[in-house]
Backbone as JSON, one array per atom type, in Angstrom:
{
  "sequence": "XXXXXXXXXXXXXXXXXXXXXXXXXXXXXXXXXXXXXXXXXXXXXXXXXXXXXXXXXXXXXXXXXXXXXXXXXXXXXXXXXXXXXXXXXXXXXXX",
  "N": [[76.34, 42.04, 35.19], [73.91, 39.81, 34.35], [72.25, 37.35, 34.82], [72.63, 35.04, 37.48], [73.2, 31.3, 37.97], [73.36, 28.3, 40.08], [74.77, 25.7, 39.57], [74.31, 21.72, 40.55], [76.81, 20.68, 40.8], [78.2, 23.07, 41.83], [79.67, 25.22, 41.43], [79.52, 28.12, 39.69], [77.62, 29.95, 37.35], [76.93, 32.7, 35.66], [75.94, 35.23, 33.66], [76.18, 37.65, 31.42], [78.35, 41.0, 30.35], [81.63, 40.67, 30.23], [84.8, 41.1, 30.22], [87.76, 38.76, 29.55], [90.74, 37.72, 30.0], [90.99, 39.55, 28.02], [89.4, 38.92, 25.99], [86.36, 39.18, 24.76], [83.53, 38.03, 26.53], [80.46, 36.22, 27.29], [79.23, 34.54, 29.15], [80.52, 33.1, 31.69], [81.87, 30.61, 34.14], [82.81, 30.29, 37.46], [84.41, 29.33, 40.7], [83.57, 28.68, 43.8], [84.94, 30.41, 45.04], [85.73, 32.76, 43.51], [87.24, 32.75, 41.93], [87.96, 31.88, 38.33], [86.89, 29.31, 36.39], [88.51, 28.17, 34.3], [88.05, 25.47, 32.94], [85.09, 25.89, 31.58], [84.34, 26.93, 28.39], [82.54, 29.55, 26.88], [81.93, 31.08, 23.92], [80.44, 33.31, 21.51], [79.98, 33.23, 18.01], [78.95, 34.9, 16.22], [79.33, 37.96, 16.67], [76.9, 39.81, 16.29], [74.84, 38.86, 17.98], [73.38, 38.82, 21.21], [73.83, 37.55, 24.38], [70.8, 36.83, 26.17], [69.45, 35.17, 28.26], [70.07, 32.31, 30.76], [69.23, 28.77, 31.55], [69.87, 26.19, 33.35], [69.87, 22.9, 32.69], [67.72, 19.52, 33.36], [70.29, 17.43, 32.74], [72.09, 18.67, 33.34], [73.01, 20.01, 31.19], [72.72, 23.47, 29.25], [70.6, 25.78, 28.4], [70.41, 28.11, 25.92], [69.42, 31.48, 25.58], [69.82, 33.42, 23.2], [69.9, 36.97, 21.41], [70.12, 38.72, 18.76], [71.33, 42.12, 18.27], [71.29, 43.59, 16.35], [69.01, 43.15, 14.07], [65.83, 42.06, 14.34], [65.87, 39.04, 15.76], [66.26, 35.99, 17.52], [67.8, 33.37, 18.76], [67.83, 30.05, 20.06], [69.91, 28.0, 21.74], [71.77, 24.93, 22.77], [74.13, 24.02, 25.16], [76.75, 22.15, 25.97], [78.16, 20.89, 29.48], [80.38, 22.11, 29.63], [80.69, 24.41, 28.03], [81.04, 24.0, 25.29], [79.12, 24.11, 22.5], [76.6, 22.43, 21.62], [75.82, 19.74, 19.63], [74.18, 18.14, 19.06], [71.75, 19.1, 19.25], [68.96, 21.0, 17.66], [70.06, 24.27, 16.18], [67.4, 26.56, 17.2], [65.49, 28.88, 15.85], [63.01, 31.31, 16.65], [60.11, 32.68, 14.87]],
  "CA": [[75.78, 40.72, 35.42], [71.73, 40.15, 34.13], [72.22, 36.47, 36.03], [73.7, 34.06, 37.88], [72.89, 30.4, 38.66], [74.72, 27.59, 40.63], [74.6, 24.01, 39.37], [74.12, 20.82, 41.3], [78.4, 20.94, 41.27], [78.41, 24.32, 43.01], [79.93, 26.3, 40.25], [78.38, 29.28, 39.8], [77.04, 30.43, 35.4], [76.79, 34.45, 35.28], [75.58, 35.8, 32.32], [76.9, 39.16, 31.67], [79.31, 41.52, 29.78], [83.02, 40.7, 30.85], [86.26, 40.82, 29.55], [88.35, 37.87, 30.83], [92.08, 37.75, 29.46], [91.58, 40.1, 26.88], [88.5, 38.51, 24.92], [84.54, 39.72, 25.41], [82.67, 36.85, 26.88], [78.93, 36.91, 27.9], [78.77, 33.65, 29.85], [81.51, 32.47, 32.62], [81.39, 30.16, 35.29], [83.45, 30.74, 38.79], [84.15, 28.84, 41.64], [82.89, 29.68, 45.22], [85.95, 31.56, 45.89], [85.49, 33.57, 43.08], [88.22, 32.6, 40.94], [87.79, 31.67, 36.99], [86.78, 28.32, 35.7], [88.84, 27.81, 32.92], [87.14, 24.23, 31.98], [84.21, 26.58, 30.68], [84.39, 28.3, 27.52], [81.75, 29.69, 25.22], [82.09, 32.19, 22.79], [79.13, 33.56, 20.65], [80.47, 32.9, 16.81], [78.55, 35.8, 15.67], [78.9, 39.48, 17.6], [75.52, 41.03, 16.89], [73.9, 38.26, 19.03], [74.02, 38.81, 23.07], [72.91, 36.17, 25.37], [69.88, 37.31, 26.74], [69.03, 34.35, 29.24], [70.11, 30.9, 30.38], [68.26, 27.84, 31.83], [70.29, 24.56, 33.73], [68.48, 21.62, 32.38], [68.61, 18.45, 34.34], [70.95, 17.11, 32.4], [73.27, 19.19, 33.77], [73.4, 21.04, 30.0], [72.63, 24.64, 29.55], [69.78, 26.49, 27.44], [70.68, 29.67, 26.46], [68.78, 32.08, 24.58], [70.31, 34.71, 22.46], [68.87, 37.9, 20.67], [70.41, 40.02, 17.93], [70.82, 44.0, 18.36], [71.24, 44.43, 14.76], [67.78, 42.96, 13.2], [64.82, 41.3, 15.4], [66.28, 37.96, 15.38], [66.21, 35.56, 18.4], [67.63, 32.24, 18.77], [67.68, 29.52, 21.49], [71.01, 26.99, 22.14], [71.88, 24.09, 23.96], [75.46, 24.12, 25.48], [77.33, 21.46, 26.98], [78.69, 20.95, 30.62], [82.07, 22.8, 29.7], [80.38, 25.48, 27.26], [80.92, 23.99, 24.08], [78.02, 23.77, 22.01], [75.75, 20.46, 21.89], [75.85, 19.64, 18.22], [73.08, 17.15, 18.47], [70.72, 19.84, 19.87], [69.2, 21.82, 16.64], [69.56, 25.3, 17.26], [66.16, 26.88, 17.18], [65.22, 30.32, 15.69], [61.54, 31.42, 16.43], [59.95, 33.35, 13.93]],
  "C": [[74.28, 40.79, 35.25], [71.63, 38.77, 34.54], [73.03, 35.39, 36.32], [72.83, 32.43, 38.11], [73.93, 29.25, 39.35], [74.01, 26.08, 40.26], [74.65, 23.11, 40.38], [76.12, 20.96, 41.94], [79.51, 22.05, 41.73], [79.18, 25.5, 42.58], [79.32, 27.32, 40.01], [78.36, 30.14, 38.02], [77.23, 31.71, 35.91], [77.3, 34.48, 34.33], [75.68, 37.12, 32.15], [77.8, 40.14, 30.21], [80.67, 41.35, 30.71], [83.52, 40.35, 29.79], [86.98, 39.91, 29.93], [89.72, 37.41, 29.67], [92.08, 38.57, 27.82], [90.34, 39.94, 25.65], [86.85, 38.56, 25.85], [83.96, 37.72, 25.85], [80.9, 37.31, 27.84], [78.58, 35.46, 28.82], [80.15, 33.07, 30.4], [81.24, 31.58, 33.62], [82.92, 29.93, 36.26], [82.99, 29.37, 39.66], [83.8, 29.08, 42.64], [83.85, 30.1, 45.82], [85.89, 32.38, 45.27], [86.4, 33.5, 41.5], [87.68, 31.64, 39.53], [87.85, 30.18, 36.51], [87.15, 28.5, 34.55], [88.81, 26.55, 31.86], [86.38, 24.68, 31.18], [85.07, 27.23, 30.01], [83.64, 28.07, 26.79], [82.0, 30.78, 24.95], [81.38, 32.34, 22.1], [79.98, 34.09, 19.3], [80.23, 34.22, 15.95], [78.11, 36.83, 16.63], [78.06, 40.21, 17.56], [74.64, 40.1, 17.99], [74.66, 38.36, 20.46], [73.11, 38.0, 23.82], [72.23, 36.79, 26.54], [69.57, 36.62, 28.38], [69.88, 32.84, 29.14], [69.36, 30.28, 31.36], [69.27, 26.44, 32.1], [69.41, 23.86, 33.44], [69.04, 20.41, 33.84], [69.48, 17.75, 34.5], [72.53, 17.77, 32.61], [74.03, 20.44, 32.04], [72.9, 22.37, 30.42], [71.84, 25.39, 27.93], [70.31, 27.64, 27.43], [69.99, 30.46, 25.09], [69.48, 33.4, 24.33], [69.26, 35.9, 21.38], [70.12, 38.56, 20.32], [70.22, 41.0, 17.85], [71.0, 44.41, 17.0], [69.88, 44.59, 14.37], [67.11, 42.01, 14.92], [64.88, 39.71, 15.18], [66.82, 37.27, 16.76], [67.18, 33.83, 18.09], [68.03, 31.34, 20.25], [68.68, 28.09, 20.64], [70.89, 26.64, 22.54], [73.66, 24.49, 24.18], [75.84, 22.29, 26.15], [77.97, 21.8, 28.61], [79.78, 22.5, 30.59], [81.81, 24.21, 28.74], [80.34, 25.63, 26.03], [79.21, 23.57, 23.62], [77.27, 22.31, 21.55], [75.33, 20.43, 20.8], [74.71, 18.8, 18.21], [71.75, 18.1, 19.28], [70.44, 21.08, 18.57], [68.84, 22.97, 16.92], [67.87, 26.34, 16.79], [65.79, 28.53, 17.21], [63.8, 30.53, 15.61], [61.24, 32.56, 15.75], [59.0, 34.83, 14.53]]
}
């Protein structure tokens, strides 16, 4: 786990390395018993990038910044509520 936060709806993000039925995931969110929100799911499309950091907006979305261990290559996402990606948010690679 490199972090956790808890949203206004008491859910709890951690950002991490886990396995969870079998498939790598780097971002989950849990309830306060401990047990597996299976409303969330994201999945990072491309496996050299690992999700470095994320950021609750107020909107209740979710910044998340990724970095590539292959080449020096960064980029920064929006997410939705549920973990899918926020298509009207362009994603942003700094140079």
């Amino acid at each position: 786990v490199t972090s956790i936060d808890i949203p206004q709806d008491g859910k709890i993000l951690i950002n991490g390395t886990f396995t969870v039925n079998g498939a790598a995931m780097s971002i989950v969110r849990i309830f306060s018993d401990g047990s597996l929100d299976n409303s969330f799911s994201f999945n990072i499309q491309n496996k050299d990038f690992i999700v470095n950091d994320f950021a609750l907006l107020p909107n209740q979305k979710i910044l998340v910044y990724l970095f590539n261990k292959t080449v020096a290559e960064s980029k920064i996402m929006r997410l939705n509520n549920n973990g899918t990606t926020d298509a009207s948010f362009d994603q942003f690679s700094p140079n």
